[in-house]
C-alpha positions in Angstrom: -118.8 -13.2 126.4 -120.6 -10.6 123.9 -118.5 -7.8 123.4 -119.9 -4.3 124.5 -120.5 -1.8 121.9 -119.6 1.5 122.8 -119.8 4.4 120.7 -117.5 7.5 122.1 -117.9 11.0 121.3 -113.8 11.7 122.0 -113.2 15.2 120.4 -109.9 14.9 119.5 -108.5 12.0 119.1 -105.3 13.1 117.7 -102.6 12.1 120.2 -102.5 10.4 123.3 -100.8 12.7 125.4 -102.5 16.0 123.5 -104.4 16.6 127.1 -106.0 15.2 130.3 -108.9 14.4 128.3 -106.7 12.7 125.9 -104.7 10.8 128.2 -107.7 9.4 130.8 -109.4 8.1 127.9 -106.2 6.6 126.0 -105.8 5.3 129.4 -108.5 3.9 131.2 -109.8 2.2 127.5 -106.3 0.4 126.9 -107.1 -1.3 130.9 -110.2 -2.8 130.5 -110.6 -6.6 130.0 -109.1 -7.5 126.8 -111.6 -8.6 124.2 -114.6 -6.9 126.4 -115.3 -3.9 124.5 -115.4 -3.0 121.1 -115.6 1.1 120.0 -116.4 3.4 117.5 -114.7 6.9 117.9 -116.2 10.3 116.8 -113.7 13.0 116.6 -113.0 16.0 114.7 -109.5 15.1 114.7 -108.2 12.3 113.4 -105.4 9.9 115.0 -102.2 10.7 114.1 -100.5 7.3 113.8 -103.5 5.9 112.5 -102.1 2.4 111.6 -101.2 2.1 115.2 -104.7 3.3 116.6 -106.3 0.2 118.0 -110.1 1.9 117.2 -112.2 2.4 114.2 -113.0 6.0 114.2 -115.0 8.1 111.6 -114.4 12.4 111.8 -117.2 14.6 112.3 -117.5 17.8 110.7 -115.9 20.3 112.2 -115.1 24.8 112.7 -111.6 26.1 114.2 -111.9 29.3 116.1 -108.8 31.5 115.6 -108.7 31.6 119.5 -109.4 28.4 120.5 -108.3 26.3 117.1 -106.3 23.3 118.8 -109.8 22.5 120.1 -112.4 22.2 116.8 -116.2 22.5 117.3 -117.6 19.3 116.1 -121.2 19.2 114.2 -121.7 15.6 113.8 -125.5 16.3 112.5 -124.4 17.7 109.4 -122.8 14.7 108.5 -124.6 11.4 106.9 -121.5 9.6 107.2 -121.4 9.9 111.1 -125.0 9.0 110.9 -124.6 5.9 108.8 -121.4 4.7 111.0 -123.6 4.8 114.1 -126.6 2.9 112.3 -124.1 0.5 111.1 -122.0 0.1 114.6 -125.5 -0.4 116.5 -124.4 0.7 120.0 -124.7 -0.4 123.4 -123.7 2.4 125.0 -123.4 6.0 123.7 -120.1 7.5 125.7 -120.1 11.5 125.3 -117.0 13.5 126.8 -118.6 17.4 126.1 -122.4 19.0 127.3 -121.4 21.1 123.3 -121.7 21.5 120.4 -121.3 17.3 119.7 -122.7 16.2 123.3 -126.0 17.1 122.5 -126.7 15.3 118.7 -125.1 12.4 120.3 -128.0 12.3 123.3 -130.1 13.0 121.1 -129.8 9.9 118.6 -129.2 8.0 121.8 -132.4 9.3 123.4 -134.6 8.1 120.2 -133.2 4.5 120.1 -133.3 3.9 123.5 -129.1 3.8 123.7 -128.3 4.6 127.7 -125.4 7.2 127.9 -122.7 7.9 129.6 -120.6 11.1 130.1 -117.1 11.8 132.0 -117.0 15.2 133.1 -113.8 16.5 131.6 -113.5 19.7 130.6 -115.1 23.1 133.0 -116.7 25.2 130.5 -118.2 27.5 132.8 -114.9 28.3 133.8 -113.8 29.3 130.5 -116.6 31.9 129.7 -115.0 34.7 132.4 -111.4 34.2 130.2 -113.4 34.7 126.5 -115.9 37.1 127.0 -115.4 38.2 130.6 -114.4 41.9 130.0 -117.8 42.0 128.2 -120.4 41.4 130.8 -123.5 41.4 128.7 -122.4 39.0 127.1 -120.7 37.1 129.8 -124.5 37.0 131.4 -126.2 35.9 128.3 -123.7 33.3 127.8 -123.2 32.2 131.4 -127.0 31.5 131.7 -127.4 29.7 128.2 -124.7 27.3 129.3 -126.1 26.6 133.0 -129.0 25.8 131.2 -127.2 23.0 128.6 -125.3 21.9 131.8 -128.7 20.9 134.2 -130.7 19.5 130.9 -127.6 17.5 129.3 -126.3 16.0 132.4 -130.0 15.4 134.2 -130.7 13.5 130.7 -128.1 11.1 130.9 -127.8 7.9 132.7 -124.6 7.5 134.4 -122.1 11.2 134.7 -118.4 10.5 135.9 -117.4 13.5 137.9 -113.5 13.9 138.4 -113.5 15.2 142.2 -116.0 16.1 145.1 -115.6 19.5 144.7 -117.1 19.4 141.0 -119.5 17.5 141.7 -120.7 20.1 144.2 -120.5 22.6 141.9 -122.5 21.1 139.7 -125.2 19.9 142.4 -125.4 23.4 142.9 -126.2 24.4 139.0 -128.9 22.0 139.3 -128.0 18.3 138.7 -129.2 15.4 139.8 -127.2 13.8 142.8 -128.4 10.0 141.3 -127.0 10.8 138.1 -123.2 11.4 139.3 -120.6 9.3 140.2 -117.2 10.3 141.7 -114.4 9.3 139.6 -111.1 10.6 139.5 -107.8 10.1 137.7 -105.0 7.5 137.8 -101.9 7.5 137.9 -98.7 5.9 135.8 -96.6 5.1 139.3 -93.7 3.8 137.3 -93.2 6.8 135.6 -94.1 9.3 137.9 -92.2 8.8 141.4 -89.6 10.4 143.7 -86.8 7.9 142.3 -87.2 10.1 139.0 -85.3 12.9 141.1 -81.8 14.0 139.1 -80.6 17.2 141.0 -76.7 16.9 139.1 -79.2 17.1 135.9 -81.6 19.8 136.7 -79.1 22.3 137.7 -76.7 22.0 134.6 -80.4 22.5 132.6 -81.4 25.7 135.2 -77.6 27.1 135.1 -77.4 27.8 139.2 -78.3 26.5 142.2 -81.4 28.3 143.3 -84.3 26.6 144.9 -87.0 25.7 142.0 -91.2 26.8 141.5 -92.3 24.7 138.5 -95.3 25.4 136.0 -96.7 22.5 134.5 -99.2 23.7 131.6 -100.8 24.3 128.2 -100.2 28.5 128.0 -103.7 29.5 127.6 -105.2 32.1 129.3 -107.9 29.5 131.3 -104.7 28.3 133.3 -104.7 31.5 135.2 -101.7 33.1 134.0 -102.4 36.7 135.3 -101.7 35.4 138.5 -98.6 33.1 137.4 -97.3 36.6 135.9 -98.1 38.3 139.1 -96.5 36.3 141.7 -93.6 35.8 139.7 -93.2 39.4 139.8 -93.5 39.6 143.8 -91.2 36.5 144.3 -88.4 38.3 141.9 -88.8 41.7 143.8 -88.3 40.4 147.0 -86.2 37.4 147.0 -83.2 36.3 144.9 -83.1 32.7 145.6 -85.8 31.3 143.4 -86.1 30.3 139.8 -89.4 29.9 137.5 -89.6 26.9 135.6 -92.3 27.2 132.8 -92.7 23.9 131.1 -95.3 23.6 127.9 -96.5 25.8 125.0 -99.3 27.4 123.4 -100.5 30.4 122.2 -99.3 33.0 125.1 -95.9 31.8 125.4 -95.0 35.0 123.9 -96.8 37.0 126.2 -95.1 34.7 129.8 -91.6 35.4 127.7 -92.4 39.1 128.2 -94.0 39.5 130.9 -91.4 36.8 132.9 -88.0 37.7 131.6 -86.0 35.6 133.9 -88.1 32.6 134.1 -87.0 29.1 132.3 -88.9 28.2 129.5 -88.4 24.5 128.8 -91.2 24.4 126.3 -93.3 21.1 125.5 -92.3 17.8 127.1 -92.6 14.3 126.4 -94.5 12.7 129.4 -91.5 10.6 129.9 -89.7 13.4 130.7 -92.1 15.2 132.6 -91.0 13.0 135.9 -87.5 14.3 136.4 -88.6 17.8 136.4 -91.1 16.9 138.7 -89.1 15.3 141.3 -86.2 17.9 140.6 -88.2 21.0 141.5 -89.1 22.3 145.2 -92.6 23.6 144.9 -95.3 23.6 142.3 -97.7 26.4 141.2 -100.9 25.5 139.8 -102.9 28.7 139.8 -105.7 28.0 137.6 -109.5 27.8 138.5 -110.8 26.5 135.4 -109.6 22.8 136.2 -111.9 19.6 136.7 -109.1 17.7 138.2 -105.6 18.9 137.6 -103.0 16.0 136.0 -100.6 17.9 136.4 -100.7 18.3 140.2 -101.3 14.6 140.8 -98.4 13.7 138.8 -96.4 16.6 140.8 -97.9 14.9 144.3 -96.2 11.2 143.1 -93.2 12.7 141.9 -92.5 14.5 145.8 -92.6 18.1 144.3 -95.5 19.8 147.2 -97.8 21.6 145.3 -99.8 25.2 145.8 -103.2 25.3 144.2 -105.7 27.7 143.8 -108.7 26.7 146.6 -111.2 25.8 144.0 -112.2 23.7 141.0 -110.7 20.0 140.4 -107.1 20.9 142.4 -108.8 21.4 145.7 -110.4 17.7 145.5 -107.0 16.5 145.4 -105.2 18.8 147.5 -105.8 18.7 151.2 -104.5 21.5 152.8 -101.6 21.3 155.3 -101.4 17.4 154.5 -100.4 17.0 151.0 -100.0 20.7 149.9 -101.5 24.2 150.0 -104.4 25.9 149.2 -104.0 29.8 147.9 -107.0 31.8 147.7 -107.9 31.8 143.8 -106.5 34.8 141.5 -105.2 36.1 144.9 -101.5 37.2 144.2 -100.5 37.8 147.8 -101.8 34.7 149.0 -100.3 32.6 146.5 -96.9 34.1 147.4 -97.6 34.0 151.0 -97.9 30.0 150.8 -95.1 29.4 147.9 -93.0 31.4 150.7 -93.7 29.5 153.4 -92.9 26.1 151.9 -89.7 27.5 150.3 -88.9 28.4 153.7 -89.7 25.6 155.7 -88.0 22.4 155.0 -89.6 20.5 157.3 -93.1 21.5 156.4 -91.8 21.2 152.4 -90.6 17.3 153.3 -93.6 16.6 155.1 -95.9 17.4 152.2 -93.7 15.9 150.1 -94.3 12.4 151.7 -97.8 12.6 152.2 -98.6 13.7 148.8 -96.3 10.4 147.1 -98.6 8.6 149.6 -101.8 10.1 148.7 -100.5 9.5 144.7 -99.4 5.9 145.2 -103.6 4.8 146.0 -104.4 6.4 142.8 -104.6 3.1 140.3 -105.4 3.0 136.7 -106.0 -0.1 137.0 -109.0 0.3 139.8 -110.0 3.4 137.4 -110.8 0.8 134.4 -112.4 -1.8 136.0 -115.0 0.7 137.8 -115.7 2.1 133.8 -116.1 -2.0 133.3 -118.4 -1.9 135.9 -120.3 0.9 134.7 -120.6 0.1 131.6 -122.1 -3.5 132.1 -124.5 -2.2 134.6 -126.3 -0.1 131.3 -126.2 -2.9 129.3 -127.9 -5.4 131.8 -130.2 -2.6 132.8 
């Protein structure tokens, strides 16, 4: 069987685990059928381990903003190198993962040799522009628009777009995009990493220093995650309650500011994904305020691991989050509410265990595996096309 081609705009491609964009591609391309498919990765940042990356790859020029620098904007059209590598590689298939800044030169060299293309939805710009230039609406309005715009003409242009959860792809009918152009597809799962039997209570206390019940924060600490409203119910829980610690695991740029602002919090810092499961499966309740998501790996892996979660009631979370069944909903950037439902499953163990073992169930039907061979699938239906 002829190999399929695939050229694939990654953005960074400089660790596996670096984020959800990261890890679903790492992922999903390591399962399909051995010897099917044969890539070519764009990226403004290089692999690490490069002798171990299993790709050829060629890096596309590239601008780090001060605010944003873990996350370079790509300009692959200023490049003849990129150019050349794609005339050379000759392409099947032209696999974008941004609408910006790099999304749009690739469609456009796909578009004007007949390449079909195909985009997963990973990252929710939109979201982002209220966090950057919110506080100056003007500009908010002029930006807000111009990127609506790129969003309906990119993704209407494409042939096949790979939307994480229901709920994004409703938002995004909503903007404007065709319904023929979308697909629904979500995000596995590693069940032998993540799962209940990961729990180590003996562990987990000697790491927390007491034996108070446990709200965990799984996240990069930028401001998109929502971490006004992390500060601010962790401020209410504190004042009113004395049985309750804050577990803040990962880093970024406003760890200072969380340190501050959450003095008696635990800040565990960056972890391993192997060693993301026992915290997991340690904790009692997990807190995922942010609005900004298109799915949320963190909450699924917090659903397989046992550890309910509360979730803001919009975005990526509230596709995989049914509330009452496998966790709560909290109204988004709403303080009070959030509390409201973190107390109520802190309260009620029978409610907490319930959710508990419907969300391992809900977690234990998401396969990598199934994942992979749909991407198969799509991907042979635009070359026989």
């Amino acid at each position: 069987m002829k190999k399929i081609k695939v050229a694939l705009f990654l953005g960074v491609a400089n660790q596996k685990n670096f984020d959800g964009a990261t890890m679903t591609l790492y992922t999903a391309l390591g399962l399909l059928p051995e010897n099917s498919v044969e890539f070519l990765i764009v990226t403004s940042k290089a692999p690490e381990t490069s002798q171990e990356f299993p790709y050829s790859y060629v890096v596309e020029p590239h601008l780090s903003l001060p605010l944003y620098k873990d996350y370079p904007i790509s300009f692959p059209g200023l490049s003849s190198n990129v150019r050349r590598e794609l005339d050379k590689f000759k392409p099947d298939i032209m696999h974008i993962t941004t609408p910006l800044f790099s999304g749009p030169w690739a469609l456009r060299y796909a578009k004007k040799r007949h390449i079909p293309v195909l985009t997963i939805y990973h990252t929710h710009f939109l979201a982002y522009i209220e966090y950057y230039v919110g506080k100056i609406r003007p500009v908010y309005w002029i930006v807000k628009g111009a990127w609506e715009r790129q969003y309906r003409k990119f993704y209407n242009a494409v042939d096949i777009a790979l939307i994480p959860t229901s709920t994004i792809l409703e938002e995004l009918l909503e903007l404007g995009v065709k319904a023929e152009k979308m697909r629904v597809w979500g995000r596995g799962i590693n069940l032998d990493l993540f799962n209940p039997e990961a729990k180590n209570t003996p562990k987990f206390k000697k790491l927390i220093r007491n034996n108070r019940k446990n709200i965990l924060f799984v996240s990069r600490l930028v401001w998109v995650k929502e971490l006004k409203t992390l500060v601010g119910v962790y401020k209410e829980i504190m004042r009113t309650r004395k049985d309750v610690n804050f577990v803040i695991v990962g880093d970024g740029p406003e760890r200072g500011y969380l340190e501050k602002e959450m003095p008696e919090a635990v800040f565990l810092g960056k972890k391993q994904q192997k060693d993301l499961p026992e915290l997991y499966a340690s904790s009692d309740v997990f807190i995922f305020p942010s609005v900004s998501e298109t799915f949320g790996n963190v909450v699924q892996e917090s659903m397989a691991c046992g550890c309910p979660p509360v979730v803001a009631a919009k975005g990526g979370p509230k596709g995989i989050v049914t509330d009452g069944v496998n966790g709560l909903y909290a109204k988004p950037k709403d303080v009070e509410d959030f509390v409201k439902q973190l107390n109520k499953l802190l309260d009620d163990n029978k409610l907490r265990n319930k959710l508990s073992k419907n969300a391992i169930e809900y977690a234990s039907q998401q396969s990598w595996e199934k994942l992979a061979k749909r991407l198969f699938e799509y991907y042979q239906s635009l070359v026989s096309n």
